[in-house]
C-alpha positions as CSV (number, residue, x, y, z in Angstrom):
1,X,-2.8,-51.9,6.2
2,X,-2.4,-50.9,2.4
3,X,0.6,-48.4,1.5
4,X,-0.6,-45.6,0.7
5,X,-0.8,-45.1,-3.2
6,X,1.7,-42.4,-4.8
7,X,0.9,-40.5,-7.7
8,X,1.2,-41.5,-11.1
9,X,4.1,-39.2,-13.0
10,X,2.2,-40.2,-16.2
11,X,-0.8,-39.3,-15.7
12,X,0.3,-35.6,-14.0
13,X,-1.6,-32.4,-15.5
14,X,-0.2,-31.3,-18.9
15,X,1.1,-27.7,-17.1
16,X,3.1,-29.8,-14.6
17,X,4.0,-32.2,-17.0
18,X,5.4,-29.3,-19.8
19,X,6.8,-27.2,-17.1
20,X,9.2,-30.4,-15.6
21,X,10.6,-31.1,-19.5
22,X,11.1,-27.5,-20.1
23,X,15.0,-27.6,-20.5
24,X,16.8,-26.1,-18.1
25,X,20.3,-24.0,-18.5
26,X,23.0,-22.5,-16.2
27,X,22.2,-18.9,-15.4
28,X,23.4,-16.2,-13.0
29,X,21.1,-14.9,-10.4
30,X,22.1,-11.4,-11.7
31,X,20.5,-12.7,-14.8
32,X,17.9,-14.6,-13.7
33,X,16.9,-11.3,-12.1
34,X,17.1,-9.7,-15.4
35,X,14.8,-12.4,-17.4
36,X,12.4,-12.5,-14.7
37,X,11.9,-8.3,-15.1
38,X,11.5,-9.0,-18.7
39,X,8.9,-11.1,-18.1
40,X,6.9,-8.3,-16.4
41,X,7.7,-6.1,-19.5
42,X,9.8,-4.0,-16.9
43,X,12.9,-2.5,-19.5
44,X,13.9,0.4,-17.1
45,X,16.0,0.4,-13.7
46,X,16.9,3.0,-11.3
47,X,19.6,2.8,-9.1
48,X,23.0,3.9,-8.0
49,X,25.6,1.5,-9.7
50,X,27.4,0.4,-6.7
51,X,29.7,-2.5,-6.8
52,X,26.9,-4.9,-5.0
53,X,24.9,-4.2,-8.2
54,X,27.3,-3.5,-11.0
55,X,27.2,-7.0,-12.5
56,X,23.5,-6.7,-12.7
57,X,23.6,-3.4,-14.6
58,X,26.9,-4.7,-16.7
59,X,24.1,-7.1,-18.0
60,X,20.9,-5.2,-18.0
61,X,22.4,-3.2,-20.1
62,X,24.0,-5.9,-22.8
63,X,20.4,-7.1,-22.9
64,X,18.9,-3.4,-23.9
65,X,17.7,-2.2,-20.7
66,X,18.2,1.2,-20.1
67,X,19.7,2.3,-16.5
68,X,19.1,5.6,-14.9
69,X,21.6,7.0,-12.2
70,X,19.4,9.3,-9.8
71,X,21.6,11.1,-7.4
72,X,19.8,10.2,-5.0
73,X,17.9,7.1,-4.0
74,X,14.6,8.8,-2.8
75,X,14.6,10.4,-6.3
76,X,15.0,7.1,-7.9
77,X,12.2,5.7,-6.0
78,X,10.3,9.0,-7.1
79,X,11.1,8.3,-10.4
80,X,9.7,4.7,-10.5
81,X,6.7,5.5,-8.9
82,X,6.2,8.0,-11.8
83,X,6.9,5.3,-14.6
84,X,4.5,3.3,-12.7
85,X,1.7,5.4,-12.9
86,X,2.0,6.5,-16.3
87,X,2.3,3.3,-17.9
88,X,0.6,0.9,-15.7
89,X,3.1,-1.7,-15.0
90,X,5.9,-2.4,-11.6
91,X,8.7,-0.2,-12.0
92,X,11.5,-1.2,-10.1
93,X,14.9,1.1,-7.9
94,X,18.1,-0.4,-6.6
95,X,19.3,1.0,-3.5
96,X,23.2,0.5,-2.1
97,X,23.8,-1.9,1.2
98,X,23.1,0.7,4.3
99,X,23.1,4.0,3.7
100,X,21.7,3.6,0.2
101,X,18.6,1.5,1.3
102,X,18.1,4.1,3.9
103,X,17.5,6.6,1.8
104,X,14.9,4.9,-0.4
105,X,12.4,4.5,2.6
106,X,10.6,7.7,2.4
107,X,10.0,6.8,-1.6
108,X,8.3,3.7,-0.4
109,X,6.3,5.0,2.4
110,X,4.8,7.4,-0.4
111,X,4.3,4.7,-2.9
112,X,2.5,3.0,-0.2
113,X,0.4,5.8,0.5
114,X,-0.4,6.5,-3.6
115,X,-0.8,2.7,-4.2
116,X,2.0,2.7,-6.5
117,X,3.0,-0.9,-7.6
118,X,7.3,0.1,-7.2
119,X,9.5,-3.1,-6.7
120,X,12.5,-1.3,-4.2
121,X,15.4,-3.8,-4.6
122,X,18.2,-3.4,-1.5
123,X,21.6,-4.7,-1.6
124,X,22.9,-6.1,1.6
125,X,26.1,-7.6,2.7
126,X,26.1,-11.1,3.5
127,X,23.7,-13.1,5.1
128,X,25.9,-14.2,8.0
129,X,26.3,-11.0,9.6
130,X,22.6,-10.9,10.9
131,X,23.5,-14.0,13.3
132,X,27.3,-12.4,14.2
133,X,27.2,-11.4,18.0
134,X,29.7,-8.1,16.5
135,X,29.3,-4.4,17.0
136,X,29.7,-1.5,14.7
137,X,29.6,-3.6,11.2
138,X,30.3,-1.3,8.6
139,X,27.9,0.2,6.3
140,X,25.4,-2.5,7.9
141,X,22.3,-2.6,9.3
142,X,19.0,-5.1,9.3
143,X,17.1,-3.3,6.5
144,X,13.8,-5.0,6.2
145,X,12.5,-4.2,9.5
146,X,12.1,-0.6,8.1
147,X,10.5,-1.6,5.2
148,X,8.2,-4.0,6.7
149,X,5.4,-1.5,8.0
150,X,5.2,0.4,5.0
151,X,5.1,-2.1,2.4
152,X,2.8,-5.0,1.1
153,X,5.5,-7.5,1.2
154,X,9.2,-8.0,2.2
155,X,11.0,-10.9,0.5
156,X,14.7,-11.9,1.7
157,X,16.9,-14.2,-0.7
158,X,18.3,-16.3,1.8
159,X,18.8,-19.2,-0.7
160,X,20.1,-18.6,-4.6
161,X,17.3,-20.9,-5.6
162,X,14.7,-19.0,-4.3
163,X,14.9,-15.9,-6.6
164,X,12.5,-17.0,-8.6
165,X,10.0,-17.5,-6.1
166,X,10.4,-13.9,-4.0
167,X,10.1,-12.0,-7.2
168,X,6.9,-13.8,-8.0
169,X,5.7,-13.3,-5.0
170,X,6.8,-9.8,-5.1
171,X,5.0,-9.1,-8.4
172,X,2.0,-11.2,-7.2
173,X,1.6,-8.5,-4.1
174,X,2.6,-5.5,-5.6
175,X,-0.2,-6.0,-8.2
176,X,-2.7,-8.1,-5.9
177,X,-6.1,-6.5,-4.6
178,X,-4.9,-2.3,-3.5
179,X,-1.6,-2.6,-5.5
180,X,1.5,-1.2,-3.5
181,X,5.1,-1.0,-3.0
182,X,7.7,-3.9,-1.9
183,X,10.8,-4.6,-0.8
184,X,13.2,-7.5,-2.3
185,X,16.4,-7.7,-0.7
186,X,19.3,-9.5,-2.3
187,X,22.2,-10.3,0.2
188,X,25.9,-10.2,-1.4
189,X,26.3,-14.0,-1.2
190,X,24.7,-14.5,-4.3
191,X,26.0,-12.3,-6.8
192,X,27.2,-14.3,-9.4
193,X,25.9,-17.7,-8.6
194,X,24.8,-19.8,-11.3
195,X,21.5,-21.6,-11.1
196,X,20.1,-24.5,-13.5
197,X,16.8,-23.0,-14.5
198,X,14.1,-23.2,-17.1
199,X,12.8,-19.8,-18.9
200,X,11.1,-17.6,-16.6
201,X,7.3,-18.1,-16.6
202,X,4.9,-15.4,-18.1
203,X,2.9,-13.6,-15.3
204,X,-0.1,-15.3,-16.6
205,X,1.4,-18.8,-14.9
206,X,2.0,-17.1,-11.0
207,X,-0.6,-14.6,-10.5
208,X,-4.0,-13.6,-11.7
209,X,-3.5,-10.6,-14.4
210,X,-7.4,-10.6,-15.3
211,X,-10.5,-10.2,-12.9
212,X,-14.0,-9.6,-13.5
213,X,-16.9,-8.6,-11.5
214,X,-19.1,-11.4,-10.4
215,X,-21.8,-11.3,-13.1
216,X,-24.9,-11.2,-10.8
217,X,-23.3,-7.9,-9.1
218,X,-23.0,-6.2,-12.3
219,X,-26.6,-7.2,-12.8
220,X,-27.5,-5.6,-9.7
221,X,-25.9,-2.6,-10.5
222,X,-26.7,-2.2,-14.0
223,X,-30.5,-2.4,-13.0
224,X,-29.7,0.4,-10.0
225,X,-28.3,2.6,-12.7
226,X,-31.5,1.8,-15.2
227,X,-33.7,2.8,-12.6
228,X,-31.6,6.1,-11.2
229,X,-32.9,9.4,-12.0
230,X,-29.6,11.2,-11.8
231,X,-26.2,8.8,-11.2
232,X,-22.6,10.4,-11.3
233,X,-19.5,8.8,-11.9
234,X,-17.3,9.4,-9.1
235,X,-13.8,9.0,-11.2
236,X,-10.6,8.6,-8.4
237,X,-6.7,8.2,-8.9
238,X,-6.5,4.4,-10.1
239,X,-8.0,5.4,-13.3
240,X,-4.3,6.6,-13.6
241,X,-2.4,3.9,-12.4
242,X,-4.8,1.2,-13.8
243,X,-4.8,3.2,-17.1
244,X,-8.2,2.8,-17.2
245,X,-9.3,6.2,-19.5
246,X,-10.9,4.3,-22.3
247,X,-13.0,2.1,-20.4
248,X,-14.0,5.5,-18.1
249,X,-14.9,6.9,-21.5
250,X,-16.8,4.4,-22.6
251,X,-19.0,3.9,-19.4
252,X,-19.5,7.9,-19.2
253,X,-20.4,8.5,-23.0
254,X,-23.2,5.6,-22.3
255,X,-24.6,7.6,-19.7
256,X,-24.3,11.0,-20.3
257,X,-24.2,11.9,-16.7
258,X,-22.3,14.4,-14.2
259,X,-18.8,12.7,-14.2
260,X,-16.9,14.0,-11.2
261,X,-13.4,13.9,-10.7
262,X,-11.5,13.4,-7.7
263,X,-8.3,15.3,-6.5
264,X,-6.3,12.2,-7.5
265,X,-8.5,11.6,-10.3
266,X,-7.8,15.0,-12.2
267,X,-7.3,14.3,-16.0
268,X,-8.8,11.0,-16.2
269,X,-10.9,12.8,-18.6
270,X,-9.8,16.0,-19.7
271,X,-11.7,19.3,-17.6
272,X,-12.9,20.2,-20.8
273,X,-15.0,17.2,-21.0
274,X,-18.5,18.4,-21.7
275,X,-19.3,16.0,-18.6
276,X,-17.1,16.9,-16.5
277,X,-17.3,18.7,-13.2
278,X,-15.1,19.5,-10.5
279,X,-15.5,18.0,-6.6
280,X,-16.4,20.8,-4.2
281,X,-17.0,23.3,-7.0
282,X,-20.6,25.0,-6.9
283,X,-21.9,23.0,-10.1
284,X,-20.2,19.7,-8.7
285,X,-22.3,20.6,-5.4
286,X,-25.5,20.9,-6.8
287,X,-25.4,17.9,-8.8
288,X,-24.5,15.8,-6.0
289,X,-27.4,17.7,-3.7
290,X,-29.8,16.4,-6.7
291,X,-28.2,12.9,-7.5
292,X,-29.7,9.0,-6.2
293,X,-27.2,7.5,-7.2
294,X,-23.1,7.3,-7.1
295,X,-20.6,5.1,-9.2
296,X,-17.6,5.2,-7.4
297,X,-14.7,4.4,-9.7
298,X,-11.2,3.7,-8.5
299,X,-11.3,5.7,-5.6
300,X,-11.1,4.6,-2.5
301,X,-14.1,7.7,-1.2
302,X,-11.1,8.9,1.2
303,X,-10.8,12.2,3.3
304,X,-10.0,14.5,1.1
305,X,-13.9,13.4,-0.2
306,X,-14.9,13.7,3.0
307,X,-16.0,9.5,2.9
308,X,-18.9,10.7,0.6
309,X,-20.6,11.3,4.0
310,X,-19.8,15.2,5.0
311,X,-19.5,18.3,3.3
312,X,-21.0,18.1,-0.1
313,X,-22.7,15.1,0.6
314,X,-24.7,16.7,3.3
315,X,-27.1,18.7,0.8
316,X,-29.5,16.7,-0.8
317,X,-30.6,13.3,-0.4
318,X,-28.4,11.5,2.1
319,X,-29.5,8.1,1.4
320,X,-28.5,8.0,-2.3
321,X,-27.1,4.5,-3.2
322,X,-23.3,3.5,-3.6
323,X,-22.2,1.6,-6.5
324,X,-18.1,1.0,-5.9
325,X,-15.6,-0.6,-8.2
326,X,-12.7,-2.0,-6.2
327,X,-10.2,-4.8,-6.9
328,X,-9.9,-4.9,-3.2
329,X,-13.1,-6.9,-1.2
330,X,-11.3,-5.4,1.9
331,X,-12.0,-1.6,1.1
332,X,-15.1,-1.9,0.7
333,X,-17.6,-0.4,3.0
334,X,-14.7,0.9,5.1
335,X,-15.4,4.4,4.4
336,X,-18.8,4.4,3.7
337,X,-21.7,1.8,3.3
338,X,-21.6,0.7,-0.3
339,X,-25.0,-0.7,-1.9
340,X,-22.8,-3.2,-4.9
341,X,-19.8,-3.3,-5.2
342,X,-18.3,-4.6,-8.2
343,X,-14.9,-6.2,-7.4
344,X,-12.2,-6.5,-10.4
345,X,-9.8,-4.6,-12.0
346,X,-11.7,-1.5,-13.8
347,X,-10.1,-2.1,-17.1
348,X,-12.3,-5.3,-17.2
349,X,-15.7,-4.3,-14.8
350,X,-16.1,-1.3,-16.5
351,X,-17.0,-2.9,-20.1
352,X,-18.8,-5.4,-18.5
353,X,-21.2,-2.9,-16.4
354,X,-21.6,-1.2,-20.3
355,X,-22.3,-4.8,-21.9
356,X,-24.9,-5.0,-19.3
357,X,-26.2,-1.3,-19.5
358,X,-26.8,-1.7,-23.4
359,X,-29.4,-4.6,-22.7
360,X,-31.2,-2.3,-20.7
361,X,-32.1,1.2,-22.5
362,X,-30.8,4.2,-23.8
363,X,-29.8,6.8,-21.9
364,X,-30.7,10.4,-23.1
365,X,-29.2,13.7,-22.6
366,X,-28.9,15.4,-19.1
367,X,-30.4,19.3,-19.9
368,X,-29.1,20.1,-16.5
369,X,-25.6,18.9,-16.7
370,X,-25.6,21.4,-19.9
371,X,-26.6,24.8,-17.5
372,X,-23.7,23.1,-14.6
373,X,-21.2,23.2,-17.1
374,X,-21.6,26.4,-18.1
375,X,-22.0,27.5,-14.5
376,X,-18.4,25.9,-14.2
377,X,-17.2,27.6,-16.8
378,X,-18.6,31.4,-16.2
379,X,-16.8,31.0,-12.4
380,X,-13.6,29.9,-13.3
381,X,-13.8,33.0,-16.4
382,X,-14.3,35.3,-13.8
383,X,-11.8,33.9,-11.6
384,X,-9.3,34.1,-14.4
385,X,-10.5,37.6,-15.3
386,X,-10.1,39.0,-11.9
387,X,-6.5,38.5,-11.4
388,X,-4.6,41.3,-11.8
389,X,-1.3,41.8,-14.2
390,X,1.3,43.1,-11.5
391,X,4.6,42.4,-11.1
392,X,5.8,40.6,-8.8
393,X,3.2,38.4,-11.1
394,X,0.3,36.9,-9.5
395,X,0.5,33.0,-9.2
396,X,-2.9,32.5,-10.8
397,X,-2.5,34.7,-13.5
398,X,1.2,32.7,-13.9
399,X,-1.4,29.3,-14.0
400,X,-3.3,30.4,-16.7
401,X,-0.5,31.6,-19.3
402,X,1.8,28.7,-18.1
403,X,-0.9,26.1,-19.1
404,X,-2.6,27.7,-22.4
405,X,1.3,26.7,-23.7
406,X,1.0,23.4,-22.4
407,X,0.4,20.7,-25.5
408,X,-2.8,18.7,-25.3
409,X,-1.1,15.6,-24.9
410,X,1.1,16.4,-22.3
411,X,2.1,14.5,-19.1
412,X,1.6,17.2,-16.3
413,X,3.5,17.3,-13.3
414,X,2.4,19.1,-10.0
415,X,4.5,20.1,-6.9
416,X,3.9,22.2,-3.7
417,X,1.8,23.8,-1.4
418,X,0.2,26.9,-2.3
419,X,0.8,26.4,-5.4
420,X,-1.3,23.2,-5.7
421,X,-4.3,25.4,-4.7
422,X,-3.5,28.0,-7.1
423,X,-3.2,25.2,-10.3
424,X,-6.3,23.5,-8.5
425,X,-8.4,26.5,-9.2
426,X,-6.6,28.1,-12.6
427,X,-6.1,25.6,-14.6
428,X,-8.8,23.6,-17.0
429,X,-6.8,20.7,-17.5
430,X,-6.9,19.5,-21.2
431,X,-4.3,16.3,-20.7
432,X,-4.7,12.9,-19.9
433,X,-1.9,11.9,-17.3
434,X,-2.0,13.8,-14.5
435,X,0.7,13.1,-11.5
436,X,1.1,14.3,-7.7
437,X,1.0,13.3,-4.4
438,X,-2.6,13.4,-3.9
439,X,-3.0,10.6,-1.3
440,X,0.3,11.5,1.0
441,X,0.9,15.4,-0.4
442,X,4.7,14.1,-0.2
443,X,6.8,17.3,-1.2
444,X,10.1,16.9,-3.7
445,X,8.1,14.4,-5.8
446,X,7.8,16.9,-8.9
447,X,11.3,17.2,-10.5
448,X,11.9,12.8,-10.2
449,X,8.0,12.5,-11.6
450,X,8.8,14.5,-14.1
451,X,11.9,12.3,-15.2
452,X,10.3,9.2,-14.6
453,X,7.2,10.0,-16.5
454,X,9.7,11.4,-19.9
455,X,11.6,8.1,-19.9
456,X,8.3,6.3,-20.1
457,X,6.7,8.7,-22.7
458,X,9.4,10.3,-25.1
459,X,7.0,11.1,-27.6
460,X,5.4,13.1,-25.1
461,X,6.3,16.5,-23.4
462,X,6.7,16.4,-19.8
463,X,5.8,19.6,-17.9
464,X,6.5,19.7,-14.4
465,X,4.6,23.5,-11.9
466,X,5.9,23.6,-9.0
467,X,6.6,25.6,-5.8
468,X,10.3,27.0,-5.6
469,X,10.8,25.0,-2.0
470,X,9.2,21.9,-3.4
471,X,11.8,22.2,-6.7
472,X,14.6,22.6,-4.2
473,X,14.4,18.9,-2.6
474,X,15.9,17.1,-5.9
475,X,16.9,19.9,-7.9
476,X,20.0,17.8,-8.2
477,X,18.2,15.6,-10.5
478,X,18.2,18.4,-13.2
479,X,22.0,16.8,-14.2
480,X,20.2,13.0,-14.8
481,X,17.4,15.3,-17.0
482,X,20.2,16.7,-18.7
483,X,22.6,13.5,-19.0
484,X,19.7,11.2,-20.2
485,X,18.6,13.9,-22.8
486,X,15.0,14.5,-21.1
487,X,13.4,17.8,-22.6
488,X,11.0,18.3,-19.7
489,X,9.8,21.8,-18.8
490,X,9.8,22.8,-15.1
491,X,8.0,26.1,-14.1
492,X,8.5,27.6,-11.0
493,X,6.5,29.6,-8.9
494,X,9.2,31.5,-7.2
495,X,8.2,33.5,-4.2
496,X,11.2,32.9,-2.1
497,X,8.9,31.5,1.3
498,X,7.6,28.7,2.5
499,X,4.2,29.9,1.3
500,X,1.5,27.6,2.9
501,X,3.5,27.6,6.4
502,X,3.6,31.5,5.6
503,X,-0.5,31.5,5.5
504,X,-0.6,29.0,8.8
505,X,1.9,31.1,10.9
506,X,-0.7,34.0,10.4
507,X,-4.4,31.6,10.9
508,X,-2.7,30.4,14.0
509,X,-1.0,33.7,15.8
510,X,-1.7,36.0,13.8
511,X,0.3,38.6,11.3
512,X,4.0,39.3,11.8
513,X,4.5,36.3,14.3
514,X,5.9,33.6,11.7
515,X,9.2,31.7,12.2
516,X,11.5,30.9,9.2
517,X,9.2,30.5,6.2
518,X,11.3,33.5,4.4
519,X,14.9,32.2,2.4
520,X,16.8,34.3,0.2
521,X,16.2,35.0,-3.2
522,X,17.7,32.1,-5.9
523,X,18.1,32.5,-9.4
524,X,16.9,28.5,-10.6
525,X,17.0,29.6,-14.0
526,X,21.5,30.0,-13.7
527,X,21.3,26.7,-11.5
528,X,19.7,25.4,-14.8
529,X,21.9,26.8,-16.9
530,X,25.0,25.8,-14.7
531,X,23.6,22.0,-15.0
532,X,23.5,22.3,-19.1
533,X,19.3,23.2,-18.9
534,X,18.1,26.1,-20.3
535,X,16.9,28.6,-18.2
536,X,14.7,31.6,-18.1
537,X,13.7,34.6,-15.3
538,X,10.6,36.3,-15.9
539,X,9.1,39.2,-14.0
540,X,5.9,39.9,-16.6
541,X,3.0,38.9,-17.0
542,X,3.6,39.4,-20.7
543,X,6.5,37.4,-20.9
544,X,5.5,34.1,-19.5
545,X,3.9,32.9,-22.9
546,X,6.6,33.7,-25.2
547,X,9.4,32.4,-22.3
548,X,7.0,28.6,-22.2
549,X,7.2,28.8,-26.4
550,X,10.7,29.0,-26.1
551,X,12.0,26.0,-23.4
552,X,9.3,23.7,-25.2
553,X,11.1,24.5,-28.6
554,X,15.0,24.0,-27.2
555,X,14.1,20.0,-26.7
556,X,16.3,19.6,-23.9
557,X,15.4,20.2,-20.2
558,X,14.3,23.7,-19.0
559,X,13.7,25.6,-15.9
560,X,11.0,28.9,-16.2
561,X,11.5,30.9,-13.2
562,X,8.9,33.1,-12.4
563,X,8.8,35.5,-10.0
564,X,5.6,35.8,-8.2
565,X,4.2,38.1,-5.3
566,X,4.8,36.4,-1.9
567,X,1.6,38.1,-0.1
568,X,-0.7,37.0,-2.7
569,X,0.9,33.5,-3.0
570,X,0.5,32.8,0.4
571,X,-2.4,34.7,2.1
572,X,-5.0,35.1,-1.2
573,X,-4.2,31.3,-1.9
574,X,-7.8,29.4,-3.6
575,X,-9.8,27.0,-2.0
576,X,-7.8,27.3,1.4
577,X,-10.7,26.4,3.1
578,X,-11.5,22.7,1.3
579,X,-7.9,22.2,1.5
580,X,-8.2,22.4,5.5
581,X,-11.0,20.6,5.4
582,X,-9.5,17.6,4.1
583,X,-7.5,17.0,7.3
584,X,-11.1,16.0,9.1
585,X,-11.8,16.9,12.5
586,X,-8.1,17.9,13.0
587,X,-9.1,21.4,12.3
């Protein structure tokens, strides 16, 4: 029998070939970490600088990166998810051995929840102690286990020379199909090993970074939106993360249609988009009652849109088709049967769906989308109109003066219960980037989004409405605003209660029969000023405007309290009953 014949080194593929002469060099895995987050475009850590890590941020920051201290983990992660979304690329948190990795969990069950592409980097102690038969280890415990459900992937260094290949796998799942968190951990052994390695590789040379739509799908669905007589754009939250708002733009100013944002999807074209209406609103209703068609854009037609099967969707014509844009083949027809689906990444489906609507016709004006606009409009006038200047203030009047200050190209922030419902309603949003919890509703997030988002956007102001309990979970974090020179603007809607417990205390026993969803009253604006913010309490309607002009002119962080009436906040609360709804048949 012949030998089997080996492979010819000379005649290897030229990337092989290229790669295996690339010279190598000694390098630390601390900076081997380092080039390999370069290579992702990733300038930014967040993390506490304990000793397992303060090599690594010795060097990030010799190299330029900029490190950010939160003062507590779960803010940090908070604060990468928020750099995530706003600029469309991993962001990544360090967390200390133990205790430290603990406290990041709840950040990444959230990021899992939002799809938020974080990279959580744990320290642990060395790798031996997982086989010792010891008790009661010291600041020690097996830390990807906890992780594990939560997150796409979980990647262990056992080995120095496998850094490279658990952060490319890490990148390669936090970004693959529904992006998502992961967890990295990076044992104490190997800080301050030295590898012989080549330059890390660009992403281009691990993972895919492009993906179009099979071209006979976008044919299909090109020739369903031809031949619809009314089609809506169905615009959801990865616009956001996928930042995806010119290629949205593009598609909707070719069709002129309805272009109907989701919770999540808020600001992915401004409300005051002459297209634009809002889900569950009476215009938004109608059109979709009248519609054949629906182009489901980066949204995953979840419960709080009812699967695009109840509610709303009942009125009208039930069998209108379902075109969906999805990078992931698995979500589709989960929630609801889809017609086409077109699966890639948006930024490149969407201007091939318009390259293929253009060889089609022109599509005209919409007269009716005209009349639901203005319908849109005349409510929320008459919403704004009937709220009442009293003092304590009433939260939606404090909506409407709050954001008339608020500057066109803004980042806005939004935290809380009740007070979601009352910005929900209020507010026309004019701004672009648009950030809260909309998936998992995770309180706390505000104040850490709202650093997160001003590191990655300095040119742009950060303003941060939120609920007084919601502020209270990081309100620690004002110091890192303050230390890292962050000039974001945090309102408060102060009414010294739990306010949506407050309204569910009286729907399920009635009034008078709640249990401890009153607290004391706080003055936020001298917590502020005791941090080194500035800080304002306002009682008047009246002086809301000219108390916003003047914490967006100091340039350096600022807290607005404003006191608002607890009965209103809580029991008159908007859209109370699509807020309940969005919990299914629970209710």
């Amino acid at each position: 029998m012949n030998a089997p014949r080996l492979p010819d080194p000379s005649i290897a593929p030229r990337a092989l070939r290229a790669e295996a002469t690339t010279p190598s060099r000694d390098v630390s895995v601390d900076a081997r970490i380092l080039e390999l987050l370069e290579a992702e475009g990733i300038r930014t850590l967040f993390g506490i600088p304990d000793p397992g890590t303060q090599c690594l941020f010795r060097a990030a920051t010799e190299r330029g990166f900029e490190i950010v201290a939160p003062h507590h983990e779960q803010a940090g992660g908070f604060m990468a998810d928020a750099m995530a979304r706003v600029t469309g690329k991993p962001a990544v948190v360090f967390g200390n051995q133990g205790p430290g990795v603990a406290n990041l969990v709840p950040a990444a069950i959230c990021a899992a929840k939002e799809k938020i592409p974080v990279v959580f980097v744990g320290e642990q102690r060395s790798r031996r102690l997982d086989a010792q038969v010891r008790r009661s280890k010291f600041q020690y415990v097996s830390q990807a286990p906890f992780f594990a459900p939560a997150v796409k992937y979980v990647g262990v260094i056992e080995f120095a020379e496998q850094v490279d290949e658990i952060f490319h796998e890490a990148f390669r799942q936090a970004l693959g199909g529904t992006p998502g968190p992961v967890y990295i951990e990076y044992p104490s052994d190997h800080v301050g090993k030295v590898l012989s390695l080549p330059a890390a590789q660009a992403p281009s040379r691990y993972r895919v970074v492009r993906q179009q739509a099979d071209p006979e799908m976008i044919v299909q669905a090109a020739e369903l939106i031809a031949a619809a007589r009314l089609p809506i754009v169905l615009a959801g939250t990865a616009i956001h993360t996928a930042r995806g708002h010119t290629q949205l733009e593009e598609l909707t100013g070719l069709l002129h249609s309805p272009v109907i944002l989701t919770w999540g999807g808020r600001g992915a074209l401004p409300e005051t988009h002459a297209q634009v209406l809002m889900y569950s609103g009476a215009a938004a209703n109608e059109a979709i009652a009248e519609s054949d068609l629906i182009v489901a854009i980066g949204t995953s037609i979840g419960e709080t849109l009812h699967y695009g099967t109840g509610r709303h969707w009942r009125a009208g014509n039930p069998d209108r088709r379902w075109i969906q844009v999805e990078r992931d083949p698995a979500n589709v027809g989960v929630n609801r049967p889809v017609d086409v689906p077109l699966i890639g990444d948006l930024r490149d489906v969407l201007p091939q769906l318009c390259r293929e609507l253009r060889k089609r016709r022109a599509f005209g004006e919409r007269p009716q989308l005209a009349l639901w606009r203005g319908r849109q409009s005349a409510e929320r006038r008459a919403l704004i109109d009937s709220a009442p200047d009293t003092k304590p203030i009433h939260p939606g009047r404090m909506i409407v003066d709050v954001c008339r200050e608020i500057p066109d190209d803004a980042v806005l922030v939004r935290d809380g219960g009740c007070t979601s419902l009352w910005e929900l309603a209020y507010n026309e949003i004019r701004q672009r980037d648009y950030l809260w919890t909309s998936h998992f509703g995770h309180l706390g997030t505000g104040l850490p989004y709202a650093i997160g988002a001003q590191l990655a956007c300095p040119a742009r102001r950060v303003v941060l409405i939120t609920g007084d309990s919601a502020f209270q979970f990081h309100i620690a974090e004002l110091e890192t605003a303050v230390r890292k020179h962050l000039p974001i603007v945090c309102v408060i809607n102060s009414d010294g209660a739990w306010g949506m417990e407050h309204m569910g205390f009286r729907n399920a026993f009635g009034a008078g029969r709640d249990v401890e969803v009153k607290w004391g009253a706080v003055r936020f604006d001298r917590i502020a000023q005791g941090y080194g913010a500035y800080g304002e309490y306002v009682e008047r309607t009246s002086e809301i405007g000219p108390a916003m002009r003047r914490a967006l002119a100091t340039g350096q962080p600022a807290v607005i309290q404003i006191a608002t009436d607890p009965h209103t906040n809580a029991f008159e609360a908007p859209n109370w009953a699509e807020f309940v709804s969005w919990y299914g048949d629970y209710y």
